[in-house]
C-alpha positions as CSV (number, residue, x, y, z in Angstrom):
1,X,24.2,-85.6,-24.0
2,X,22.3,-82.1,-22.7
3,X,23.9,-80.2,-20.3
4,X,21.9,-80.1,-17.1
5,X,21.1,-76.4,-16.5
6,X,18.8,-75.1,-14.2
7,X,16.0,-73.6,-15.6
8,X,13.3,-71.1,-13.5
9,X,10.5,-69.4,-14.6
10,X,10.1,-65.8,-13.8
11,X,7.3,-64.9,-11.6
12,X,4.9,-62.3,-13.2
13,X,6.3,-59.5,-10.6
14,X,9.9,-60.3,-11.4
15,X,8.8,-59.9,-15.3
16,X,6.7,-57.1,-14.2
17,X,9.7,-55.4,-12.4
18,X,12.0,-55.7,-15.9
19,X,9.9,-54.9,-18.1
20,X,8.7,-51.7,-16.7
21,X,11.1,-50.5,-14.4
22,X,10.7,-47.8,-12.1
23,X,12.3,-44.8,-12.8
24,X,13.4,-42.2,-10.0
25,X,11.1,-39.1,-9.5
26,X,12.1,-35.9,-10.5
27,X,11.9,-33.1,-7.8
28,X,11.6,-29.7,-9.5
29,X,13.5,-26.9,-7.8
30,X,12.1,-25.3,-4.6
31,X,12.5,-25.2,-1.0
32,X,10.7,-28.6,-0.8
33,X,10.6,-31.5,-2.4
34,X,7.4,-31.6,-4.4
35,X,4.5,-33.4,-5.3
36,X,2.0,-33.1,-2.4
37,X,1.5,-36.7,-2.4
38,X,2.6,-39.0,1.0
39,X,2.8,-42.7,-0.7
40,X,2.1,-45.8,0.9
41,X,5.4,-48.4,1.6
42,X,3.2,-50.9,0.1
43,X,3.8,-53.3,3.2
44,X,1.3,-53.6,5.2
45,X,1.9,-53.1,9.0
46,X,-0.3,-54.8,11.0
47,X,-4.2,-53.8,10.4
48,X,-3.3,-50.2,8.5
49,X,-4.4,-50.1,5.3
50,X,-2.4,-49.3,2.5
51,X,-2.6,-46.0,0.3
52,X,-1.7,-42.4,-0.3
53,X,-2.7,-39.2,1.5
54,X,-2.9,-35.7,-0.3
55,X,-2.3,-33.1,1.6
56,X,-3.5,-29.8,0.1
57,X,-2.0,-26.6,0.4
58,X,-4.8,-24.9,1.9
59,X,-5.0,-27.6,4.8
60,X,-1.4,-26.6,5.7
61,X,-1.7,-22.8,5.3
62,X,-5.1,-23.1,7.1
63,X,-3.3,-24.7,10.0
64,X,-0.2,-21.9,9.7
65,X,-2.7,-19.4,10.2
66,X,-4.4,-20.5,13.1
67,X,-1.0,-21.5,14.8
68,X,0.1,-17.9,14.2
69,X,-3.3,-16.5,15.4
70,X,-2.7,-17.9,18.7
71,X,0.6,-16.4,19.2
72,X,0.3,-13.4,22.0
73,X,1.1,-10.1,20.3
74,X,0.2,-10.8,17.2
75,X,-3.0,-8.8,16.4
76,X,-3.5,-9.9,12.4
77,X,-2.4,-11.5,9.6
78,X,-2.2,-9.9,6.1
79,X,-1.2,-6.7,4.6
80,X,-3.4,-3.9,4.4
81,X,-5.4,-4.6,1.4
82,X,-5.8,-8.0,3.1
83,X,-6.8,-6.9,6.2
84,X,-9.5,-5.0,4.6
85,X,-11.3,-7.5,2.7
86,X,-10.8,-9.3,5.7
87,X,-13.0,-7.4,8.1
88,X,-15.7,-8.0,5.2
89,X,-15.1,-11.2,5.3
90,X,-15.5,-11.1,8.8
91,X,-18.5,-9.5,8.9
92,X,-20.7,-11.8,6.7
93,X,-19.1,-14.4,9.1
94,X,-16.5,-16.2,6.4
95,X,-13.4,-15.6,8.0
96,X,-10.5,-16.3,5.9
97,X,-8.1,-18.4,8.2
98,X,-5.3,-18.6,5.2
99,X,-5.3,-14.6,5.0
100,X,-1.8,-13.6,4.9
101,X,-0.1,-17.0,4.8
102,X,1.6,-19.0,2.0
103,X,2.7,-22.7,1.8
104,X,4.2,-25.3,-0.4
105,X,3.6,-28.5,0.5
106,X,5.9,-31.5,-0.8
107,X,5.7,-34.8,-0.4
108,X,7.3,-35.0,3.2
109,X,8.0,-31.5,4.0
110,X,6.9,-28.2,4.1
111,X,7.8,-24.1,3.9
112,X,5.2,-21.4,5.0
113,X,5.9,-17.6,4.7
114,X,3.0,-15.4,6.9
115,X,2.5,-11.6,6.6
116,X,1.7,-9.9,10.4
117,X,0.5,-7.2,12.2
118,X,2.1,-7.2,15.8
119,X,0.6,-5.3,18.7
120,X,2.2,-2.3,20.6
121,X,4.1,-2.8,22.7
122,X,5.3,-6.7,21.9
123,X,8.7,-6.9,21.2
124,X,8.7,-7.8,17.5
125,X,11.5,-10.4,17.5
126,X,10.4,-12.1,20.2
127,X,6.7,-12.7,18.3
128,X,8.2,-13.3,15.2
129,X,10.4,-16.0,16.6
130,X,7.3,-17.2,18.8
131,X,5.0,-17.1,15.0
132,X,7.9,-19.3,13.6
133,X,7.9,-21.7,16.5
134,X,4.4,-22.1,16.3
135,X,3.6,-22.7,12.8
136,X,6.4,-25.7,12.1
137,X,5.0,-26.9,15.7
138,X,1.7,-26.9,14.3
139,X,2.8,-28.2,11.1
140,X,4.7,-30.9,12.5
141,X,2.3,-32.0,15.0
142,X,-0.9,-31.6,13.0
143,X,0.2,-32.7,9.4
144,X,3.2,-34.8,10.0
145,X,5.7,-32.8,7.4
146,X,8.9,-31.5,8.2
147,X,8.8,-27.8,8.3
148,X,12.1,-26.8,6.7
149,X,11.3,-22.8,6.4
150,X,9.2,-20.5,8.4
151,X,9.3,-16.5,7.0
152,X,7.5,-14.0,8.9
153,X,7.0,-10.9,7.3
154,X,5.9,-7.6,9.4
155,X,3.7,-5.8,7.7
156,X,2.8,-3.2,10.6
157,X,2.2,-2.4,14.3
158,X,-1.3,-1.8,15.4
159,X,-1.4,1.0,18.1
160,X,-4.8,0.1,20.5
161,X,-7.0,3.1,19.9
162,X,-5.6,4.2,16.6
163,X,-8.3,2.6,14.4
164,X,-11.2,3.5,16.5
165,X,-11.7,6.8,14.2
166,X,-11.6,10.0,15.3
167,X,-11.8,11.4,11.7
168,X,-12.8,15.3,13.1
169,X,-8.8,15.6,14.2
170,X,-7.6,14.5,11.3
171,X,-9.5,16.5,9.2
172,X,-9.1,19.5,11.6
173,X,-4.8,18.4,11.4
174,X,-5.2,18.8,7.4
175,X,-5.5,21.9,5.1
């Protein structure tokens, strides 16, 4: 007589699930994990609708430089040669709002270093610290990824009046 043994059928997700079975991601080395790409859970929570969101680089640097734009005592971002194309930018009104910042951008965090010209007198701790503070704000608040580094790079110290050029005294000052 046959042995009674339970039989089941596998369900096609189950058969699915062992025949191709997920294997882990691989995070390249950085300062954030990688891959730009927020997935979905898959479950479905309440009426939200179920996907991915790609967040692009420039979305996150453009939102780093207008956080750090805002921050009393800093006059610009950028390095010189920066700066320069920058005011021609500016003057055929396409401002460049990622000028002097950099990003990567991982799947739920985020690193930004920004170049900066701070005005004279600001104390250029204290408006580094506030630049910082601002951008992983920013980036928190407006892209939802954790900010786990914020470099601030001073690149100068813009002196009111300096750049108005008064080019007879500094010809007249050179031989």
């Amino acid at each position: 007589m046959a042995e009674d043994t339970p039989t089941t059928t596998p369900t096609p997700a189950t058969v699915a699930e062992t025949v191709h079975p997920l294997t882990p991601a691989v995070t390249p080395a950085g300062r954030v994990d990688r891959a730009g790409v927020v997935p979905s859970t898959g479950e479905s929570a309440g009426d939200a609708a179920v996907g991915t969101t790609t967040i692009s680089d420039g979305v996150v640097a453009k939102v780093a430089g207008i956080a750090a734009r805002e921050v009393p005592g800093v006059y610009a971002l950028g390095g010189g040669g920066a700066r320069a194309l920058g005011v021609i930018r500016d003057a055929v009104n396409a401002t460049d709002l990622t000028q002097g910042v950099s990003v990567e951008v991982g799947e739920t965090q985020a690193a930004a270093d920004l170049t900066i010209v701070v005005e004279y007198p600001a104390p250029i701790h204290e408006v580094a610290a506030n630049v910082r503070s601002a951008v992983a704000a920013a980036i928190s608040r407006l892209v939802g990824l954790e900010v786990v580094e914020v470099n601030v790079d001073v690149k100068d110290v813009h002196v009111a009046g300096a750049d108005d050029g008064d080019d007879d005294e500094t010809e007249s000052r050179v031989a």
